[in-house]
C-alpha positions as CSV (number, residue, x, y, z in Angstrom):
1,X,32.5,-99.1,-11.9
2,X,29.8,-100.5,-9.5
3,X,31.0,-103.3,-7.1
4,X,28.0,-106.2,-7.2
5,X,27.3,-106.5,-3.5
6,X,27.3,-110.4,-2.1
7,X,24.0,-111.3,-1.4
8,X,23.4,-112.2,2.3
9,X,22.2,-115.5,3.1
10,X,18.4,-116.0,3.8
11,X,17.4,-117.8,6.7
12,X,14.8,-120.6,6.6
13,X,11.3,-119.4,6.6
14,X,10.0,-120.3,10.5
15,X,7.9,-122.9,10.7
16,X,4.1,-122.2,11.8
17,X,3.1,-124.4,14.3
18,X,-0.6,-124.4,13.6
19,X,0.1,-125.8,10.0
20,X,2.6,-128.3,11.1
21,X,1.7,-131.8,10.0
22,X,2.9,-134.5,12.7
23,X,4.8,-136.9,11.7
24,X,2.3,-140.4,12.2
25,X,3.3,-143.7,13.1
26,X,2.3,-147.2,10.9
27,X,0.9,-150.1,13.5
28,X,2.7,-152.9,13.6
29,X,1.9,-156.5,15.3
30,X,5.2,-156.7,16.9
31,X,8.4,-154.5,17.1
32,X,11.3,-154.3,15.4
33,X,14.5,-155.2,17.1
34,X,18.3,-154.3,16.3
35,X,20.4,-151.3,17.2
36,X,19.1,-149.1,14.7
37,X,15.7,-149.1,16.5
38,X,15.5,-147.0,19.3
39,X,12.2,-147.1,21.9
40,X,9.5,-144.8,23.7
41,X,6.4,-145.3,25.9
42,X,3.2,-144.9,24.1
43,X,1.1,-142.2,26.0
44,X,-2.4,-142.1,26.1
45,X,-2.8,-138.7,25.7
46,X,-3.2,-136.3,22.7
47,X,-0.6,-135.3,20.2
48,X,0.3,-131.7,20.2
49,X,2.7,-129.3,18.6
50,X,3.8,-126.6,20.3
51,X,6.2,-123.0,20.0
52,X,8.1,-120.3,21.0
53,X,9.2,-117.4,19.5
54,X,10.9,-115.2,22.4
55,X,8.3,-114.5,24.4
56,X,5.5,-115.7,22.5
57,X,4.3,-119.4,22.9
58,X,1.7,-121.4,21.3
59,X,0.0,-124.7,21.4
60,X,-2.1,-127.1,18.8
61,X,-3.4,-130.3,18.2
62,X,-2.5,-132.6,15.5
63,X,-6.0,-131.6,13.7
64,X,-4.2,-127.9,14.4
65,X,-6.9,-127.1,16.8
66,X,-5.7,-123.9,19.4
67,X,-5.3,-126.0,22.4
68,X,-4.1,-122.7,24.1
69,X,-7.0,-122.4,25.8
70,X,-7.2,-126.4,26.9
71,X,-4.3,-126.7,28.1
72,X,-2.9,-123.1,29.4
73,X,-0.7,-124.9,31.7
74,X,1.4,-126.6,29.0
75,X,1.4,-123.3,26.4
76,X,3.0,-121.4,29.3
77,X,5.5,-124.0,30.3
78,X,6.6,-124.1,26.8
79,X,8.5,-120.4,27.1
80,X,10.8,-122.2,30.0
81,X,12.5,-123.9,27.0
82,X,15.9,-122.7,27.1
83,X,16.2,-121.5,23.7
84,X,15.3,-118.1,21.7
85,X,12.3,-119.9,18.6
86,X,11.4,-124.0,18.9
87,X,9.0,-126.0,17.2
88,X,8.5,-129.3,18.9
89,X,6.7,-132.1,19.0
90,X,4.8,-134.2,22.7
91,X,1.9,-135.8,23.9
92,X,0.0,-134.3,26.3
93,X,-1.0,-136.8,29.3
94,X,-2.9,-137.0,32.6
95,X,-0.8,-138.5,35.3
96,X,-2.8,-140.3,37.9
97,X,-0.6,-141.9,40.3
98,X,2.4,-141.7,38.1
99,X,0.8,-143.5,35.2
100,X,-1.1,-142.0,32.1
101,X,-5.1,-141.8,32.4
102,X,-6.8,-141.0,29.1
103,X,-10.1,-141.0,31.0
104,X,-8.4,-138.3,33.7
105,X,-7.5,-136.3,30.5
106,X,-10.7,-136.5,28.9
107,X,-12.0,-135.0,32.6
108,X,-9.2,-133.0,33.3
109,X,-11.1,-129.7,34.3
110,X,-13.3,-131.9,37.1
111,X,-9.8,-134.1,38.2
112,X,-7.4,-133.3,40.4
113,X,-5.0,-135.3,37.5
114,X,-1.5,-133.8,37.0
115,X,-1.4,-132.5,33.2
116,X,2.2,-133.2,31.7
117,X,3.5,-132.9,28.5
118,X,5.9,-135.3,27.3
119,X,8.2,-133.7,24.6
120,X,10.2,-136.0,22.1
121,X,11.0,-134.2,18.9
122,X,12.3,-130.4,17.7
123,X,11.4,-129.9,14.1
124,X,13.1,-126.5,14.7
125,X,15.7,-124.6,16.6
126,X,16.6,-121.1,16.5
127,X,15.7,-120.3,13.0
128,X,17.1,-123.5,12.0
129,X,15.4,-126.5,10.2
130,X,15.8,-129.5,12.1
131,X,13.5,-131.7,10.0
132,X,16.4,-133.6,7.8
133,X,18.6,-134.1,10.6
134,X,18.6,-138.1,12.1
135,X,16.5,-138.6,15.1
136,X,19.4,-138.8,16.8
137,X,20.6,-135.5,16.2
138,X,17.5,-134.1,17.0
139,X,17.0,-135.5,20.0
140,X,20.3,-134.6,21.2
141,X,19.2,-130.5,20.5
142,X,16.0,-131.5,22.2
143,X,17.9,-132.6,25.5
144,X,19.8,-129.3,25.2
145,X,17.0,-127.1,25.1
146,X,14.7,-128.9,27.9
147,X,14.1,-126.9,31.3
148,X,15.5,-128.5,34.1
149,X,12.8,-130.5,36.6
150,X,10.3,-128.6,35.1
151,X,6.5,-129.5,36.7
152,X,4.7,-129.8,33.0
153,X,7.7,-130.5,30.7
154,X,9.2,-133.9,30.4
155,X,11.7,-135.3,28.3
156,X,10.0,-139.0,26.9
157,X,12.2,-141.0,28.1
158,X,14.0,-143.5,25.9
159,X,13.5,-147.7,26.6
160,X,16.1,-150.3,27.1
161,X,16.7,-151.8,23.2
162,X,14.8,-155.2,23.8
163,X,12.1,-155.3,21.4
164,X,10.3,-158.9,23.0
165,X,11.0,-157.6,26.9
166,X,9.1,-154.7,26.1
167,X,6.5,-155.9,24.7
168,X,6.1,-158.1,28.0
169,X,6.3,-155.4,30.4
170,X,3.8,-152.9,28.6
171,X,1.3,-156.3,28.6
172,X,1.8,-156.6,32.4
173,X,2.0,-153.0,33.6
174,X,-1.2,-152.1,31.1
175,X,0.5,-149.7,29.1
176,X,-1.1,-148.4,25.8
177,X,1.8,-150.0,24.0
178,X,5.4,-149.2,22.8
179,X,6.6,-146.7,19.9
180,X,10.0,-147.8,17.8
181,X,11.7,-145.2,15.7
182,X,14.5,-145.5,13.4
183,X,17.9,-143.7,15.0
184,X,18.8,-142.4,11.3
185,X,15.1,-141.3,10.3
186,X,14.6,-137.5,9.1
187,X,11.1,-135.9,10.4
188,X,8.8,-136.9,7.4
189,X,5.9,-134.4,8.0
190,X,2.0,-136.4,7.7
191,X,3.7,-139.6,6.2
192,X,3.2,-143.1,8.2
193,X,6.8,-144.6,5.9
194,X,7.6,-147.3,9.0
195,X,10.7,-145.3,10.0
196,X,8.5,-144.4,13.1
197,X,5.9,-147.5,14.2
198,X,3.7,-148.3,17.2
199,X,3.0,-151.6,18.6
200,X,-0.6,-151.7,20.8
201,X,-0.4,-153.8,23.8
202,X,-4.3,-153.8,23.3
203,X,-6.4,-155.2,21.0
204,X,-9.8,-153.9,19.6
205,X,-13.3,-155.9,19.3
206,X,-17.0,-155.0,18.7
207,X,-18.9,-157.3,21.0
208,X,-22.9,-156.7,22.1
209,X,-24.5,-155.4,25.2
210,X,-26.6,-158.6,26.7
211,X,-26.9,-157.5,30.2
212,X,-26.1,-154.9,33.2
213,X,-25.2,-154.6,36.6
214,X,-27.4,-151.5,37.9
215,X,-25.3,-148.7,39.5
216,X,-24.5,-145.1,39.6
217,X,-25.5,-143.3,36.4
218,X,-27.4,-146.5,35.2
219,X,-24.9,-149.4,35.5
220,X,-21.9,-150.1,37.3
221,X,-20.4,-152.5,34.5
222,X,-21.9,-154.2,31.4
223,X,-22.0,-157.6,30.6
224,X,-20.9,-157.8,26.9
225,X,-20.9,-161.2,24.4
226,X,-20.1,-162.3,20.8
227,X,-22.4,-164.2,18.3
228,X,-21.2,-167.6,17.8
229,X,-23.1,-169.9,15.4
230,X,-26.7,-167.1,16.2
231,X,-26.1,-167.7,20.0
232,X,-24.9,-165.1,22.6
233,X,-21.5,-166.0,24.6
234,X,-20.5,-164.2,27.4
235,X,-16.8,-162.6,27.2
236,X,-16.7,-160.1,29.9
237,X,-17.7,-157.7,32.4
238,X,-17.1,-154.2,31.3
239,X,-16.2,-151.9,34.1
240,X,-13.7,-149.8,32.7
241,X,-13.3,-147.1,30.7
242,X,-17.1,-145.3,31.3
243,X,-17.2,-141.5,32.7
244,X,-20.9,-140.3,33.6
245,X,-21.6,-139.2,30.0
246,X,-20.7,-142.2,28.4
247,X,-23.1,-144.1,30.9
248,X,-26.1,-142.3,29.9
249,X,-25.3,-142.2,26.4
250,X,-25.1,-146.6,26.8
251,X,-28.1,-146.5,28.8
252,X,-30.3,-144.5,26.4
253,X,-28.9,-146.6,23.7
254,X,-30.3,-149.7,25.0
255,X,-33.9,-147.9,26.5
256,X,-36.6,-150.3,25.9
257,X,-34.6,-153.5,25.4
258,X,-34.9,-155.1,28.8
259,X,-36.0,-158.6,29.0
260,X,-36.4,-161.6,31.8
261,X,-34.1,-163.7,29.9
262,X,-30.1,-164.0,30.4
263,X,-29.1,-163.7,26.6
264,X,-25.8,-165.7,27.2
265,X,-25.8,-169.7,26.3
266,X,-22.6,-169.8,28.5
267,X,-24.3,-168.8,31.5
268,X,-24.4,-169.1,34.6
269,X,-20.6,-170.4,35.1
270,X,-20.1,-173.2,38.0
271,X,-17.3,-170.7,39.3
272,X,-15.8,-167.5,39.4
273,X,-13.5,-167.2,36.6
274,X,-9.9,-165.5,36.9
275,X,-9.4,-161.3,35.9
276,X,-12.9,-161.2,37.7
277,X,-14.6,-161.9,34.7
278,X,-16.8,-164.8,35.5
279,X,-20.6,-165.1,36.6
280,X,-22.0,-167.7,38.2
281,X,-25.6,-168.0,39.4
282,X,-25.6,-166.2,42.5
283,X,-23.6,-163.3,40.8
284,X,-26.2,-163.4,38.0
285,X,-29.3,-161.8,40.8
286,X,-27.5,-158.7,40.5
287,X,-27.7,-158.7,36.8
288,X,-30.6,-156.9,34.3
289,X,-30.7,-158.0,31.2
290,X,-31.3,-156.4,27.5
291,X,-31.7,-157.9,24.1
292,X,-28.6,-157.9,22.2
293,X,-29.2,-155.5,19.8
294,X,-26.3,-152.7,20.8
295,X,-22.8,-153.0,20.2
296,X,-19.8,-151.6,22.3
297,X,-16.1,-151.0,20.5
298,X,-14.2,-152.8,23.6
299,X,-10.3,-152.6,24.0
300,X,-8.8,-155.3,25.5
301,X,-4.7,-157.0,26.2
302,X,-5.7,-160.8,25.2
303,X,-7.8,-163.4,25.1
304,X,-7.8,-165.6,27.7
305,X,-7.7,-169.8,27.6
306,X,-11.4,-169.6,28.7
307,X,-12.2,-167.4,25.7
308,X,-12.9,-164.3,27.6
309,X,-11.2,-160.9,27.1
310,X,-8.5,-159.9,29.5
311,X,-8.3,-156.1,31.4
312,X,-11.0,-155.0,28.8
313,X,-12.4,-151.4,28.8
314,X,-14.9,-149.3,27.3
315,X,-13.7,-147.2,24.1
316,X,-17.2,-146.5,22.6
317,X,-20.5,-147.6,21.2
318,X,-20.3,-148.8,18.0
């Protein structure tokens, strides 16, 4: 008589992490508030996914790109996890003087920027499949796991639950914005449900170059405008957010535009306006100016009661 032998349990298959899809965020206007929200920093960095598997680490972007060879510093810090197989998901983020620099990251291999990554999610632990767990859970295993004062990994820290008071303070201190997850929400892999949301502290515009103010690598800021009624208005000085490519890629855009004329209705201004924004006559010598025919993709925190844009910076040309 043969004895039917009980079948072992099979343990979940590992997950890979270069065919991980991260789980996205939908944009919201404002955040949610109540106790089943809980709070993060939005970093301006890249989103990664990273692993180990004993000794073995790896290290991809959310397009599953091998960032291995990027960011070596962060693959390697990833075997100090205190665990035997992870899958987890971070933001990887340049730290000039203790805040997040996307334009430090971007330049990372010519800055002296401290490269951190910011972990805040384990979609797997030791052979086990952490997706369905609540956020909670997970990020309970996550704390478990994390090296102690380690110089790459961080833990993302986790806000104060006051939805309107952070809001305020990542307007004032010029964060990116805020991220608001649901305590109870499962890891959704590629979906964008609204159980995870982000709220920008910036806002995004399209606005026209009239006008420069010559400098290192061509310019040392722009002077930008909107159309109103076929008519230029001045809206702000762009100064931020340029690295020496981007300044010759602006200046060959607008090659063979210049012109006498100030392209702006609005100027000159009978004062100096407040953010540093304004230009009045005397400010105007310094300027060159070009027909209006490029446009910038600008980010900005506001619009201020003069109608110009507030801590605005350079994202691209558009």
């Amino acid at each position: 008589m043969s004895v039917r032998r009980k079948r072992e349990p099979v343990a979940p298959a590992a997950l890979r992490a270069e065919s991980v899809e991260l789980m996205a965020c939908k944009l919201v206007p404002a955040l949610p508030n109540g106790s089943k929200w809980c709070y993060e920093i939005k970093m301006d960095g890249y989103r990664c996914v990273g692993s180990k598997s004993g000794t073995d680490t790896a290290l991809y972007s959310r397009q599953h790109k091998d960032f291995s060879g990027t960011y070596p510093a962060v693959r390697t810090a990833l075997a100090a996890l205190r665990c035997k197989s992870a899958v987890v998901d971070g933001e990887i983020v340049a730290m000039v003087e203790g805040r997040p620099s996307f334009n430090a990251l971007q330049r990372s291999k010519s800055t002296r920027a401290e490269i951190v990554c910011f972990l805040f999610d384990v979609l797997e632990l030791d052979g086990t499949d952490c997706r369905q767990k609540p956020l909670t859970e997970r990020r309970r295993l996550l704390e478990k796991i994390m090296p102690q004062n380690d110089a790459v990994l961080k833990l993302s820290p986790i806000l104060p639950d006051d939805a309107a008071g952070l809001m305020e303070g990542a307007r004032r201190l010029g964060f990116e914005g805020i991220i608001a997850k649901r305590k109870d929400s499962p890891y959704e892999e590629g979906e964008r449900s609204g159980a995870w949301v982000k709220w920008k502290a910036e806002q995004t515009g399209t606005f026209f170059i009239g006008g420069y103010v010559p400098g290192a690598r061509g310019f040392d800021e722009l002077v930008i405008g909107e159309k109103e009624r076929g008519a230029l208005r001045f809206v702000a000085r762009l100064k931020n957010g340029f690295v020496p490519a981007t300044k010759e890629i602006v200046m060959k855009a607008t090659k063979g535009l210049a012109t006498v004329s100030c392209p702006f209705y609005n100027l000159p201004e009978p004062k100096a306006a407040r953010w540093g924004q304004g230009l009045t006559e005397e400010e105007m010598k310094k300027c060159r100016w070009v027909k209006p025919k490029v446009k910038v993709e600008v980010a900005f925190v506001e619009w201020t009661e003069g109608k110009k844009l507030r801590h605005s910076r350079f994202l691209s040309l558009a």
